[in-house]
C-alpha positions as CSV (number, residue, x, y, z in Angstrom):
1,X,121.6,186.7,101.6
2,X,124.0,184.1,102.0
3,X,121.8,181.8,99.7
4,X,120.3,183.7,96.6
5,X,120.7,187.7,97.8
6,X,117.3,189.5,96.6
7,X,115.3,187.0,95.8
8,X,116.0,184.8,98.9
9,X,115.1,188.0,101.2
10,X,111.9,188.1,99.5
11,X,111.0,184.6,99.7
12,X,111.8,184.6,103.5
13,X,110.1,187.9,104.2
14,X,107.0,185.9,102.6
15,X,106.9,183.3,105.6
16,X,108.1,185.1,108.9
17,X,105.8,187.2,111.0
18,X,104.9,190.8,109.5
19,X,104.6,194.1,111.1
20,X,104.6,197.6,110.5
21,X,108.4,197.5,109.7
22,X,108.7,194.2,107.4
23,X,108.3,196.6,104.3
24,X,110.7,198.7,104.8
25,X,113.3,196.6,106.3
26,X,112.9,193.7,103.1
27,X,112.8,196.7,100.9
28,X,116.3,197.9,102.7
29,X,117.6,194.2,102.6
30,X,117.1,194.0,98.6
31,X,118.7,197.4,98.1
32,X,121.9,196.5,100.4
33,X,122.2,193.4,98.5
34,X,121.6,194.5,95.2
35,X,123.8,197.4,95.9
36,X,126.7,195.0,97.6
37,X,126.5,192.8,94.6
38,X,127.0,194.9,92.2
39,X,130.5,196.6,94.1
40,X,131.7,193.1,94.5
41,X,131.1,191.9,91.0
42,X,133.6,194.5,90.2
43,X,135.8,194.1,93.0
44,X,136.0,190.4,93.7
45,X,137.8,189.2,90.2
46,X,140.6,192.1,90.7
47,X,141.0,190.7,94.5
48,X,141.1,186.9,93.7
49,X,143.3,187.8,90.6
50,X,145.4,189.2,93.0
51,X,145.6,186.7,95.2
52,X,146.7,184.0,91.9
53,X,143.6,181.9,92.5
54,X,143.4,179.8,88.8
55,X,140.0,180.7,87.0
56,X,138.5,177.3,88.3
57,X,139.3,178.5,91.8
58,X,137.6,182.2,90.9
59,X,134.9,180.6,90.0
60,X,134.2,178.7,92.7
61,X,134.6,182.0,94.9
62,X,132.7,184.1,92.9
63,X,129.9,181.6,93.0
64,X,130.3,180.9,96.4
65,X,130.3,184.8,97.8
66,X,128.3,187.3,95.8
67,X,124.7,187.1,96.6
68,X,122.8,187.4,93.1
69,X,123.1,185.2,90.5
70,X,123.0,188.2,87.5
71,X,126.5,189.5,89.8
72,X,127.4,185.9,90.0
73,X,127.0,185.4,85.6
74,X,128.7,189.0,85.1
75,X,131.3,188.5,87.5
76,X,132.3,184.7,86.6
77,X,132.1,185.2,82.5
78,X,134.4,188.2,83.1
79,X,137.3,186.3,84.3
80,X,136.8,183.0,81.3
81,X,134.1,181.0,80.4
82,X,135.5,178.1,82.8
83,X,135.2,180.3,85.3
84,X,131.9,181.5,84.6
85,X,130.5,178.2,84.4
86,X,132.0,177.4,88.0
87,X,130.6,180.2,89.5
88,X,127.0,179.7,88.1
89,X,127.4,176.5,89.0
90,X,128.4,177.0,92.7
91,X,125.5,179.7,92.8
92,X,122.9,177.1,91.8
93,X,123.9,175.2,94.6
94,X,123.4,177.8,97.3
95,X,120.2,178.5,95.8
96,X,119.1,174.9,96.2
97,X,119.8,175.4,99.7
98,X,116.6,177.6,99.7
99,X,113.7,175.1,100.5
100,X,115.7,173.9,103.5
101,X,116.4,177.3,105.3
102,X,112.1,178.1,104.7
103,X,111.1,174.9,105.9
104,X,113.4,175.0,109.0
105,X,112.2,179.0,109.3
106,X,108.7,177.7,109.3
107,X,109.3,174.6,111.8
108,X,110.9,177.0,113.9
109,X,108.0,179.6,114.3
110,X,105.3,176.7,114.6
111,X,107.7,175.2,117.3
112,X,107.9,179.0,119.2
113,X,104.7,179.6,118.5
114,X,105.8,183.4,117.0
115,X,103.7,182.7,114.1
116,X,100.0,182.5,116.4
117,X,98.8,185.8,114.5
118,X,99.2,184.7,111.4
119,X,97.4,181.1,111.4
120,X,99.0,178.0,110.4
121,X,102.0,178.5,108.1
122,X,102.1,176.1,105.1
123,X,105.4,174.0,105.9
124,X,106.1,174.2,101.8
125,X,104.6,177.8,100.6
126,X,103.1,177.4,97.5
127,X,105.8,179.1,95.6
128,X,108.6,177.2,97.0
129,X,106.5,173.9,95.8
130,X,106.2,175.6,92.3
131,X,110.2,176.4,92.6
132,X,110.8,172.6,93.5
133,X,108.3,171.2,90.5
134,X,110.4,173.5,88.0
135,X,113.6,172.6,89.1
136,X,112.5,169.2,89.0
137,X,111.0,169.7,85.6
138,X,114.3,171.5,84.2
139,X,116.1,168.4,85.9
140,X,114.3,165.6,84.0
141,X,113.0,167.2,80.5
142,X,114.9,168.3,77.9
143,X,112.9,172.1,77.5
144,X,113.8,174.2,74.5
145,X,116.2,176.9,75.2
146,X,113.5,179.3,73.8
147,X,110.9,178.6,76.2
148,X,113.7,178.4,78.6
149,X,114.8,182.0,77.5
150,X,110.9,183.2,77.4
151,X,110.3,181.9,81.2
152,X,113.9,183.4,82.7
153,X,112.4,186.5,81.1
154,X,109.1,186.5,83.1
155,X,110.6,185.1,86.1
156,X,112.6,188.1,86.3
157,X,109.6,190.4,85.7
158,X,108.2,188.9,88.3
159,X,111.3,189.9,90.8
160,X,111.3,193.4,89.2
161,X,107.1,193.7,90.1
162,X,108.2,192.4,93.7
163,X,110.7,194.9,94.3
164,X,108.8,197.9,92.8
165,X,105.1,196.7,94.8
166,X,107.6,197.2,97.8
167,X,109.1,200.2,97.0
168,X,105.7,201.7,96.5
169,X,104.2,200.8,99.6
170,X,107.9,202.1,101.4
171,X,108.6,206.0,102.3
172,X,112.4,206.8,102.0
173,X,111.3,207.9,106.0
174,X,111.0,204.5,106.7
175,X,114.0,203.6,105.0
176,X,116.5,205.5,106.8
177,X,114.6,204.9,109.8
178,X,116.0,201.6,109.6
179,X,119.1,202.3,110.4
180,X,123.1,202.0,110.2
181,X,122.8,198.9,112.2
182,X,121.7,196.7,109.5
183,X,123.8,198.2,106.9
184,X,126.1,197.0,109.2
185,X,125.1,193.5,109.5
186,X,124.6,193.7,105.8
187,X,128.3,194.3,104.9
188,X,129.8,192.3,107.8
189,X,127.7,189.1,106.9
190,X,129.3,189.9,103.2
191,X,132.4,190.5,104.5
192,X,132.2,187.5,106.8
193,X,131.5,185.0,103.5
194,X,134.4,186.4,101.5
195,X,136.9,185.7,103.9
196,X,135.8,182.1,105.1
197,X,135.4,181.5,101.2
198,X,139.3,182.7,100.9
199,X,140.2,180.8,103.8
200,X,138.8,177.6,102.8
201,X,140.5,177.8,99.4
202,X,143.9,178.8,101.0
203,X,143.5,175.8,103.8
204,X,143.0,173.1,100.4
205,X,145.5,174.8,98.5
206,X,148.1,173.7,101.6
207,X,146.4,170.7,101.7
208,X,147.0,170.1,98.4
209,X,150.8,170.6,98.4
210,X,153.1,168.0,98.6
């Protein structure tokens, strides 16, 4: 959640051992998200207003604690355009941070060995190496913003057919048999990112001072 909010539980929930709960809870994980996202994309730019952060520094925040990039876009461009662009920005780095956290996931379950019923994990999966050939594609060719526009659209589809495959296959049963405890953990690793986000921007603000 900390890296790219839906679709990073989804990617994850792709590589780590199933059973007869992983449907429900990833279901349960993108709703809590989704749902936390949306409040703080509302919430966060009255808060750091409040606090007289300058729009570069709302930016960075904005990127740097709401877990989807649509929140992240919505959120940013409501404050300025500077801010906006800061808060994409900072977003696009968390989610570069993706490849890393799978391939240490992976290394971890081949080294535990928690992943025996499930064969041999691929240490890249295959959509992480399509992920890393597009990002290294947008990196180094100039693509026309249509084509740019027309593939943002499908990849999105794409989410939307994740999230709605898993919300067939899920009983609301099994959804509130999951549980207040990971609501909890849901809103206290949210929680827990906004205020070591505010924290670090007060500690360089003092640092800053003469």
């Amino acid at each position: 959640m900390a890296i790219c909010g839906a679709s990073a539980a989804l990617a994850i929930a792709a590589v780590i051992p199933a059973n007869d709960k992983s449907e429900g809870n990833t279901l349960f994980t993108v709703i809590a998200v989704t749902a936390l996202s949306t409040i703080a994309m509302v919430i966060y730019p009255l808060l750091f207003q409040a606090l007289s952060f300058s729009d570069l520094q709302q930016g960075f925040l904005i990127g740097a604690t709401i877990h989807d990039v649509a929140q992240v876009v919505g959120a940013g461009f409501s404050v300025s355009d500077q801010a906006g662009e800061i808060a994409t920005v900072t977003k696009l780095f968390r989610v570069a941070m993706l490849p890393l956290v799978l391939i240490t996931i992976v290394l971890v379950l081949r080294a535990t060995g928690l992943n025996s019923g499930q064969g041999k994990i691929a240490l890249v999966p295959w959509f992480m190496a399509l992920f890393l050939a597009l990002v290294a594609l947008g990196s180094l060719v100039d693509l026309p913003q249509d084509v740019v526009a027309q593939v943002n659209t499908v990849s999105r589809a794409c989410l939307i057919t994740a999230i709605a495959a898993l919300g067939i296959k899920t009983s609301l049963k099994s959804l509130t048999a999951v549980g207040a405890g990971h609501l909890a953990i849901v809103v206290i690793e949210t929680l827990a990112l906004l205020g070591l986000a505010i924290a670090a921007m007060l500690w360089l603000d003092l640092l800053s001072q003469p």
